[in-house]
C-alpha positions, -999 to 999 in steps of 0.1 A, spaced: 806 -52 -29 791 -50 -66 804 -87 -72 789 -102 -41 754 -85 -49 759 -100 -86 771 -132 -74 741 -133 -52 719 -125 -81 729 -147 -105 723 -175 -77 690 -166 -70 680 -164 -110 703 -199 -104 683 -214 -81 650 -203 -94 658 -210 -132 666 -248 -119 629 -249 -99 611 -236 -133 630 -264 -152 624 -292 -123 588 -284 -129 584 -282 -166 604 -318 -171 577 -334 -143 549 -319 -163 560 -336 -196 564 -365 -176 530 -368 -161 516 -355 -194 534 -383 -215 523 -411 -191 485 -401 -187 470 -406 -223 488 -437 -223 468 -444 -191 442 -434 -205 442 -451 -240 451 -482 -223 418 -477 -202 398 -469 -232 414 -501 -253 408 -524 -222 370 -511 -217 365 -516 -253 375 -551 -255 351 -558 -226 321 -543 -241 328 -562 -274 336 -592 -254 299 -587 -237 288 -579 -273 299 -613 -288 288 -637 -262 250 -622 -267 223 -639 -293 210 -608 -297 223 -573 -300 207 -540 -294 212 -511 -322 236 -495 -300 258 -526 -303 255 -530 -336 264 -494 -341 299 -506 -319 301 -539 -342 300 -522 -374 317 -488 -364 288 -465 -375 262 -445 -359 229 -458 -341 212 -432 -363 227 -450 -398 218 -484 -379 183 -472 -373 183 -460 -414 191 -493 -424 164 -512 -402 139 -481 -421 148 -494 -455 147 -532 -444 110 -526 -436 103 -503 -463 120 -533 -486 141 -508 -504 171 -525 -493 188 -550 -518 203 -565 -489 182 -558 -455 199 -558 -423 187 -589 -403 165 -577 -378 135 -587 -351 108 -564 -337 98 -573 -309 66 -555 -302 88 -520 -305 122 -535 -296 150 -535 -322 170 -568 -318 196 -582 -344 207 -617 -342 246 -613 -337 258 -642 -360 231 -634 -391 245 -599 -385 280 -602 -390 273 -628 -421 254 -601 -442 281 -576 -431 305 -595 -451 282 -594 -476 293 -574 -502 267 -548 -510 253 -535 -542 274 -508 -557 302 -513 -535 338 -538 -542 350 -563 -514 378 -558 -498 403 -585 -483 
């Protein structure tokens, strides 16, 4: 009778050890696929807000931040010095009547540009 309540034991830690494993393995699964999911989202959403970005004229700050992968705040420094004229090479900018715009073409010419104290890169 000991062997049968063994036997019945080790199926039970069987059958259970086999639910824990079923589990764990469609975890990992669902964990691999979702940030691919999700960095396909993020990629795809990118593409359409540059997309938006490069059929405009002009650009807000915001955009320009996107465009040349910096912060709004460094964009907003740069359009300080500009008007201060203690920029060797100002961003192109418009205020109009409070309203930051850059002109998106001028924009991306100056930043190729190579600026003062720093080497192009190709």
């Amino acid at each position: 009778m000991k062997n049968d309540y063994k036997d019945d034991l080790l199926s039970l830690f069987d059958a259970r050890i086999r639910r824990i494993a079923k589990q764990v393995l469609e975890e990992v699964q669902k964990s691999d696929i979702q940030p691919e999911l999700s960095s396909d989202l993020e990629v795809r959403q990118f593409s359409e807000r540059l997309q938006r970005i490069m059929a405009k004229e002009f650009v807000s700050t915001k955009e320009v931040a996107l465009l040349l992968n910096c912060s709004a705040g460094h964009v907003r420094n740069l359009v300080d010095k500009a008007q201060k004229s203690k920029a060797s090479h100002p961003i192109p900018f418009f205020d109009l009547d409070g309203v930051t715009v850059f002109p998106r073409l001028k924009l991306l010419e100056w930043a190729k540009q190579p600026k003062r104290g720093l080497r192009a890169v190709s």
